[in-house]
C-alpha positions in Angstrom: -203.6 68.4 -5.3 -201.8 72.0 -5.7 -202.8 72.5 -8.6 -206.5 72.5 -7.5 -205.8 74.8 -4.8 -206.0 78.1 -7.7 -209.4 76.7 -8.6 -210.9 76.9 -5.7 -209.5 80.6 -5.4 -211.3 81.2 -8.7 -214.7 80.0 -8.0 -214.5 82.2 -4.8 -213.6 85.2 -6.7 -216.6 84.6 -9.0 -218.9 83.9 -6.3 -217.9 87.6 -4.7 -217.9 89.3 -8.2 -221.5 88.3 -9.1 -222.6 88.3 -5.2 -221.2 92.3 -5.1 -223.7 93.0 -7.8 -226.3 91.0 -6.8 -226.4 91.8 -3.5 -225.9 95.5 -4.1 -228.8 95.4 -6.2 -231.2 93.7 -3.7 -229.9 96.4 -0.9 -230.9 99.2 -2.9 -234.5 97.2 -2.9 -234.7 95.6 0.5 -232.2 97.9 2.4 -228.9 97.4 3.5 -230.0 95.8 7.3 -231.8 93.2 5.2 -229.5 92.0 3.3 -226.6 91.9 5.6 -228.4 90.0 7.8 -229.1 87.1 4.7 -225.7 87.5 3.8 -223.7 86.8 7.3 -227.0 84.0 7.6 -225.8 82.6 4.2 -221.7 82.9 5.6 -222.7 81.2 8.6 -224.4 78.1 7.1 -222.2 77.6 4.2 -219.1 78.0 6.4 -220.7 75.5 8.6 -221.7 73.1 6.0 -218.3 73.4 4.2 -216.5 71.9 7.3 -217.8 69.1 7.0 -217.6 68.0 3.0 -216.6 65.3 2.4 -214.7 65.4 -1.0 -212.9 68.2 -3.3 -215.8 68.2 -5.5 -218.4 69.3 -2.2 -215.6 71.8 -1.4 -215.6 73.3 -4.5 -219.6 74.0 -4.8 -220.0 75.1 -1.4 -217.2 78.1 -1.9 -219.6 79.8 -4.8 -222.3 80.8 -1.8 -219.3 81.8 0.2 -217.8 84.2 -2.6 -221.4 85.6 -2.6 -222.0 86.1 0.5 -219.0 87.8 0.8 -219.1 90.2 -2.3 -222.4 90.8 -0.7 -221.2 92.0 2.6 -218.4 93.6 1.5 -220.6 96.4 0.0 -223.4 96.8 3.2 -221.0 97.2 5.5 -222.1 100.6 8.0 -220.0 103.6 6.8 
């Protein structure tokens, strides 16, 4: 099983790479308010979801909205 533990790290990291430009691209549309309000929404629910999978394979889908949501935020953050 430790050997799926740098997988998971992956996926996240690809999530947050594709989310920071996705989500930078739909804040210079929407705003900034907007779309860190979807992204700590999506955070919330996936995070919530995610606790209760119920195998490795659930785990492992669920952490690409989390990387997202978290490149996401990372960049509409207040300055």
């Amino acid at each position: 099983m430790k050997t799926l533990v740098p997988l998971t790290k992956s996926i996240f990291y690809v999530g947050k790479l594709v989310g920071a430009y996705l989500f930078g691209w739909i804040s210079d549309k929407y705003g900034r308010k907007l779309t860190l309000l979807v992204t700590m929404a999506i955070q919330f629910i996936g995070s919530l979801i995610q606790s209760f999978s119920v195998n490795f394979a659930m785990y492992v889908v669920l952490r690409v909205p989390l990387g997202l949501a978290s490149g996401g935020k990372l960049l509409n953050k207040r300055k």
